[in-house]
C-alpha positions as CSV (number, residue, x, y, z in Angstrom):
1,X,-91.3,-22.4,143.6
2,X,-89.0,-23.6,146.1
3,X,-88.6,-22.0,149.9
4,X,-85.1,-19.8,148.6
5,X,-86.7,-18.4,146.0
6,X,-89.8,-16.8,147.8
7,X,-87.9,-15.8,150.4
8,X,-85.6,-13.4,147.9
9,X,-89.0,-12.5,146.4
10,X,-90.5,-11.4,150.1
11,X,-87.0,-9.6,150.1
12,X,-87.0,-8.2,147.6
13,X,-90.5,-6.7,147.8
14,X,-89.8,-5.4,151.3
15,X,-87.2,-3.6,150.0
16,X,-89.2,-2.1,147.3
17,X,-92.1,-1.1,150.1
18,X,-89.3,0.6,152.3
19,X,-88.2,2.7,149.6
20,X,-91.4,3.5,148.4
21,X,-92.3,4.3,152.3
22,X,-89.2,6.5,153.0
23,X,-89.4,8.4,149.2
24,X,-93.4,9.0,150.2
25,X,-92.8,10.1,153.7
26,X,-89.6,12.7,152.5
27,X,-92.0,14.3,149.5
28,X,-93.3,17.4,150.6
29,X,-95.9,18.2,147.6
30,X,-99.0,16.6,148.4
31,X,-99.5,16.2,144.4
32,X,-96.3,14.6,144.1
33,X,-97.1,12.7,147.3
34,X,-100.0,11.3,146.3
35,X,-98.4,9.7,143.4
36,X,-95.9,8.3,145.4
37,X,-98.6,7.1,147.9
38,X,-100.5,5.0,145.3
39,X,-96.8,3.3,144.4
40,X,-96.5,2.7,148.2
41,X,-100.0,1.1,147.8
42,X,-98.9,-0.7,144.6
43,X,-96.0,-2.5,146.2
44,X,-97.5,-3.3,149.6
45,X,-100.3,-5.1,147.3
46,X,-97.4,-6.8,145.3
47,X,-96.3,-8.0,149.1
48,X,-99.7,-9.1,150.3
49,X,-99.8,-11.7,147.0
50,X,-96.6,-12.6,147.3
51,X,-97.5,-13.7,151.3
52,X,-100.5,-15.5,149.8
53,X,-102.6,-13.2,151.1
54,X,-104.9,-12.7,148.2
55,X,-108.0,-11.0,149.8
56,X,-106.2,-8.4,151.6
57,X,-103.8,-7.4,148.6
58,X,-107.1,-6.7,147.0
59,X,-108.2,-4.1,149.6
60,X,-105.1,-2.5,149.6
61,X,-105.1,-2.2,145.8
62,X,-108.8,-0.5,145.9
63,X,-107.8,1.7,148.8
64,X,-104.5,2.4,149.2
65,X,-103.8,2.8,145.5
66,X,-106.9,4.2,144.1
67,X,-109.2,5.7,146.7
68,X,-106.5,7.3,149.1
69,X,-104.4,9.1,146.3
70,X,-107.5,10.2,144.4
71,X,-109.1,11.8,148.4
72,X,-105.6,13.6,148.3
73,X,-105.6,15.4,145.1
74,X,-109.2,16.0,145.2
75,X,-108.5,17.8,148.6
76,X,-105.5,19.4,147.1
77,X,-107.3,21.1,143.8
78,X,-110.4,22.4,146.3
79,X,-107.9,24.2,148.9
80,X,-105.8,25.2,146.1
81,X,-109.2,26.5,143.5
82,X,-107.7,24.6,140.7
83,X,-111.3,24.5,139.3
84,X,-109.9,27.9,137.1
85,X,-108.0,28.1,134.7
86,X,-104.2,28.6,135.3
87,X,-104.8,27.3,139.1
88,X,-107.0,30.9,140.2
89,X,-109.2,30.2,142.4
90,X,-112.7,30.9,141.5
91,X,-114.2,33.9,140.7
92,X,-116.5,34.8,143.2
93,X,-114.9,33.2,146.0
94,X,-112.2,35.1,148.0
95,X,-108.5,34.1,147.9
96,X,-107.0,33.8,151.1
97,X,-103.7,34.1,149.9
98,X,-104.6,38.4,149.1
99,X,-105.8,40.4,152.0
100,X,-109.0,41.7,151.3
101,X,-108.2,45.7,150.4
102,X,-111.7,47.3,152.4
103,X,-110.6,45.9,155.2
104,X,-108.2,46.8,157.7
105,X,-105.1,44.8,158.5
106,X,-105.7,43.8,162.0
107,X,-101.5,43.4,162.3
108,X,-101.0,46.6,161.5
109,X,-101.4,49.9,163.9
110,X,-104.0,52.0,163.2
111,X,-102.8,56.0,163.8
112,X,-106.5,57.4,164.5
113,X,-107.1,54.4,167.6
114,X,-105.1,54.1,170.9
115,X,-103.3,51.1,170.9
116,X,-104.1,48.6,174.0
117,X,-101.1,48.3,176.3
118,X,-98.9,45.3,176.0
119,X,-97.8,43.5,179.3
120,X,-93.9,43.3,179.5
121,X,-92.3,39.8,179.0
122,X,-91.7,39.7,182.9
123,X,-95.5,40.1,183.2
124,X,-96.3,38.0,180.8
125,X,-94.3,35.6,182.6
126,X,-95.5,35.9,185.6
127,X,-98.8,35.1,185.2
């Protein structure tokens, strides 16, 4: 390969890393982000060979397109209980999502207690 062509290939890969980069970074579902992370991985590997960099396209094909994506979506099916069927959380272990019905809303007032004073805003601010 000549000098011109690898050059167009660096650019050409660059390009493909930015837009991987900018599509990850706009994604706001962390499943959907994941998947779009590995890709970012996948094309920054694809970079690292094409700059002869052999060893280090290697890591970031173990790490940033395997190990990273797979930390994220573990992390998302824990806090999310997918464990259940239909994407419950487990039975047994309490949804933070419902309030729990025994106890009392601590937002709402409560007619039977007095209610604590609240400093004014000018109060507030003044302290």
């Amino acid at each position: 390969m000549n000098a011109n062509t690898i050059d167009i290939l660096v650019a050409v890969v660059l390009l493909a890393v930015v837009v991987a980069a900018t599509v990850a970074a706009l994604t706001r579902d962390p499943v959907r982000q994941a998947a779009v992370l590995a890709m970012l991985g996948l094309t920054l590997a694809l970079l690292f060979t094409v700059l002869q960099a052999p060893d280090v396209a290697l890591s970031q094909l173990g790490v940033g397109t395997a190990v990273t994506p797979l930390l994220i979506l573990l992390t998302v099916r824990k806090i999310r209980g997918a464990g259940s069927p239909g994407g419950q959380p487990n039975p047994g272990q309490p949804n933070p999502e419902q309030p729990d019905p025994e106890q009392p809303d601590p937002d709402r007032p409560q007619p039977d207690r007095p209610q604590p004073e609240r400093p004014s805003r000018r109060e507030r601010r003044s302290r």
